[in-house]
C-alpha positions in Angstrom: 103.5 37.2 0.9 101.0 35.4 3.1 97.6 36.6 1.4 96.0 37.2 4.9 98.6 40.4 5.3 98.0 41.6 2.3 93.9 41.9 2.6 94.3 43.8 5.9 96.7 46.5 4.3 93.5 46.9 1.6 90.4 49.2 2.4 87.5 47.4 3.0 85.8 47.9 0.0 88.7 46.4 -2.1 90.1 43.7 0.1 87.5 41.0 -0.8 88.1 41.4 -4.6 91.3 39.1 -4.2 90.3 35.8 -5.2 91.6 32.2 -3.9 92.1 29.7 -6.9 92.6 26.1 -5.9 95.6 24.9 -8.1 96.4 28.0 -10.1 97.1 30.8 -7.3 95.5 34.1 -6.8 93.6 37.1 -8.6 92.1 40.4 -8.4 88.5 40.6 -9.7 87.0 43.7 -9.6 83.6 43.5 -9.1 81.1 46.3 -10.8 
């Protein structure tokens, strides 16, 4: 799944929350 696909099927005020880690992969973080 090529990460750029999956942020535009996510609303806007979610799709920013995936996070990029250099070595290990990917993850959610929900920001408050």
């Amino acid at each position: 799944v090529h990460m750029r696909r999956l942020r535009a099927k996510i609303p806007p005020p979610y799709n920013n929350m995936l996070k990029t880690i250099r070595n290990v992969g990917y993850m959610f973080s929900p920001e408050k």
